[in-house]
Steps between C-alpha positions, in 0.01 A plus 500: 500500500647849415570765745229729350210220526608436859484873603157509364371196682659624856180595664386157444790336664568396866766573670707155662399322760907415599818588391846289489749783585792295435835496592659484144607152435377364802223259282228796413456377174435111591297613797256696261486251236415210739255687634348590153450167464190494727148595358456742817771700433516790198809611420569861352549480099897509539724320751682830667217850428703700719206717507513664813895558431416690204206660562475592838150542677312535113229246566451508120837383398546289753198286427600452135629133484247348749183325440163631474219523762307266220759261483521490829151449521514233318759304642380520853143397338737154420688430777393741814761754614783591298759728525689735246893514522788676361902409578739801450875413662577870469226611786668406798791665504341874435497725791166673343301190450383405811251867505428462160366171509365535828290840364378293255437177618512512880381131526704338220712180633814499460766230444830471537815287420833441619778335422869450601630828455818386432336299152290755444749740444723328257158353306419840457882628413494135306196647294565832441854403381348238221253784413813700437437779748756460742848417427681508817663190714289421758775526750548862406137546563453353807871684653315836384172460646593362839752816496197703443218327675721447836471879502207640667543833384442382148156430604344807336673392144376132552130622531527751180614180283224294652271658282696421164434112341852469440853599703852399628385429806203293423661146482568554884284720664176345336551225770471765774204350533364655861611826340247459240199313701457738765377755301232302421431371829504843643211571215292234431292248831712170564239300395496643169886363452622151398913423516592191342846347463602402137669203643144375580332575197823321338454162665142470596259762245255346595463559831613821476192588178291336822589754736484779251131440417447450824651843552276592215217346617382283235465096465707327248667175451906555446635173497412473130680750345746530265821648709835520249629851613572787297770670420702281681827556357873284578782737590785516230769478814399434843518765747891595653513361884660851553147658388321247690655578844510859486133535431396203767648731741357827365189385461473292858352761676223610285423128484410517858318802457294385232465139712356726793272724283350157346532190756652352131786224600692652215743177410787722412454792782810346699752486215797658550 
């Protein structure tokens, strides 16, 4: 559907129900897709909308790529209650998401994912460097931004960059991920957040789609579906053990912040 034909039919589109905020490469993309497997869920018309990144608090353009109140209709006509979805990796990490969102859609759930910080850094230096946007070593990358991140004072520059998709910084600092969740916490009722750990959705989707619907509150049967992730991609070289330890140990810390915000037994919160 073209941009123009969407725009038109915005009034008669809902806004979504839930949100996957992400982390980036954390499993956003297999999360969503399993999910759009199920006849109570509608997904938006593209995997990652980004709507309320680009557009603010428009309700207009934000309601572009979702369904409409008659499909809607129709659906929960068929199977009872649905709900209407949308996965952008890019939301969580914005300092100015959390109000928009929340002025918008004050009772939206909201999911998110974590993984290893450590792995998700160098999956997402990994993919950016196949993509041919980054052509650094990742050893120089990590000895920069612990250089800069250990600094407090550099606080003020970290939250500017936040806002931009792409950055020097982002391989490491994405995995702040305490930084990042309590401005959403601070915004939106507890009840209205799910964290998940990649590592579970990894090894057991199906019980983790189980407690998302749950979370979602709709019925469906998981055990069925078909759960080959995507965008799983092999790493040309594995990671250096140099990289490995210094970011266990920068990152411990936060861990156990993030482990206290959450009650998650993060597998990886002790590595150092």
């Amino acid at each position: 559907m073209n941009s123009k034909l969407r725009m038109l039919t915005a009034p008669f589109r809902v806004f979504p129900d839930f949100i996957i905020l992400g982390e980036a490469k954390c499993g956003t993309t297999s999360l969503y897709r399993y999910l759009n497997q199920l006849p109570v869920i509608l997904g938006a018309d593209v995997k990652e909308p980004n709507n309320f990144r680009e557009y603010g608090g428009s309700p207009l353009f934000c309601k572009q790529h979702f369904p409409t109140y008659a499909t809607r209709a129709y659906h929960q006509a068929r199977h009872g209650a649905v709900r209407v979805g949308e996965a952008s990796a890019e939301y969580f990490s914005k300092p100015n998401l959390p109000k928009t969102i929340h002025g918008l859609l004050p009772d939206v759930r909201l999911i998110c994912l974590f993984r290893d910080p450590v792995k998700r850094a160098y999956s997402d230096w990994q993919m950016l460097t196949r993509a041919n946007r980054e052509h650094r070593p990742f050893e120089e990358i990590v000895d920069h931004s612990l250089t800069f991140l250990s600094n407090p004072d550099h606080e003020v520059v970290l939250e500017a960059l936040d806002h931009l998709e792409y950055h020097p910084l982002r391989y490491v600092a994405r995995g702040l991920y305490h930084r990042a969740l309590i401005r959403w916490m601070n915004t939106f009722s507890p009840d209205r957040i799910l964290c998940l750990l990649s590592e579970d959705l990894f090894s057991d989707p199906a019980d983790t789609l189980q407690r998302v619907t749950a979370f979602l509150g709709v019925q469906a049967e998981c055990d069925s579906l078909e759960f080959s992730p995507r965008k799983q991609g092999n790493y040309d070289s594995p990671c250096p053990e140099s990289c490995k330890q210094e970011l266990a140990a920068f990152y411990k810390p936060w861990n156990q912040k993030l482990s206290d915000a959450t009650d998650l037994d993060l597998p990886w919160k002790l590595d150092a």
